[in-house]
C-alpha positions as CSV (number, residue, x, y, z in Angstrom):
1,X,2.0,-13.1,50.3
2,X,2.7,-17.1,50.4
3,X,6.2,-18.2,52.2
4,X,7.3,-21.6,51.6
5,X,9.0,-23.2,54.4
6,X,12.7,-24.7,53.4
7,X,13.2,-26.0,56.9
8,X,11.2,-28.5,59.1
9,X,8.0,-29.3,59.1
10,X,5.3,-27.1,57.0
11,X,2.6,-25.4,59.7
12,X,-0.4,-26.6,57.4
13,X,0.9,-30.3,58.4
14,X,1.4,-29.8,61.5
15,X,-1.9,-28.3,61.7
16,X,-3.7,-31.4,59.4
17,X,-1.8,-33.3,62.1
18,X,-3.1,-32.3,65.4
19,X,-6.3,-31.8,63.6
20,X,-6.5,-35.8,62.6
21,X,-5.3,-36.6,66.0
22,X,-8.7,-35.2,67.7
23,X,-10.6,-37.5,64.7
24,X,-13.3,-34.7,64.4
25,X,-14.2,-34.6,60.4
26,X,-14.5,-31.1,60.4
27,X,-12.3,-28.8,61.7
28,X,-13.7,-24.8,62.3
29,X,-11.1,-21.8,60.9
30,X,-11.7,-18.4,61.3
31,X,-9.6,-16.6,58.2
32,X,-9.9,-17.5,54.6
33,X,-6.0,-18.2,54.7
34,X,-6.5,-20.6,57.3
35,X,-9.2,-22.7,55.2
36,X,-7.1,-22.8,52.3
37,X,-4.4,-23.7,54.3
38,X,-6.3,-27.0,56.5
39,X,-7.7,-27.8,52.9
40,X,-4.2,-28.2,51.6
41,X,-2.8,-30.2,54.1
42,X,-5.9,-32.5,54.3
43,X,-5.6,-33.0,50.7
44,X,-1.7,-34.0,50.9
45,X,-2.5,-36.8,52.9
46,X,-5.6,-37.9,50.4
47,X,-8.6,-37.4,53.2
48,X,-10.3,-35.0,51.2
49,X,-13.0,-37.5,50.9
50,X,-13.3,-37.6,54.3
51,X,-12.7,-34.5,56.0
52,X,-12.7,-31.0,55.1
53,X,-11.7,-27.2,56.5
54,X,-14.6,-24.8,57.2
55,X,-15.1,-21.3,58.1
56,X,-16.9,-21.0,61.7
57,X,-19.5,-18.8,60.1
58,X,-20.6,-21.8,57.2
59,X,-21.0,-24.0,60.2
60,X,-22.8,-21.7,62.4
61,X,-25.0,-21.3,58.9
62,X,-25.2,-24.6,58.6
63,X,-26.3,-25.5,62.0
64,X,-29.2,-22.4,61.8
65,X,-30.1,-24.1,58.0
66,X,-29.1,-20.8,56.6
C-alpha cells in the first residue's frame, strides 16, 4: 500500500511545503491517507507543536461544537 519515493522530492513535503507557505495552522484533508500523510511531513520539519492535519469533517464538527 505505501510507496517510498527513491527520486526527488517526497509528495508529503511538497505538500507540508506549500501548506507552510499559506501560514494557515490547520490545513483541511479529505482521506485518512492524506492526514497521515500532512501529519508526517509536518512532523519532519518539528511544527507538530504548532500545526497539525485535519479531516474536513472534525473541523466542520468542530466549528458546529459537535
Amino acid at each position: 500500500m505505501w510507496i517510498e519515493e527513491s527520486q526527488g522530492e517526497r509528495v508529503n513535503h511538497a505538500r507540508t511545503d506549500q501548506f507552510l507557505d499559506t501560514e494557515a495552522d490547520t490545513v483541511g484533508v479529505s482521506c485518512p491517507f492524506c492526514v497521515q500523510m500532512m501529519t508526517e511531513g509536518i512532523q519532519s520539519k518539528g511544527l507538530d507543536s504548532e500545526k497539525e492535519a485535519k479531516d474536513v469533517l472534525e473541523i466542520l464538527a468542530d466549528s458546529l461544537d459537535l
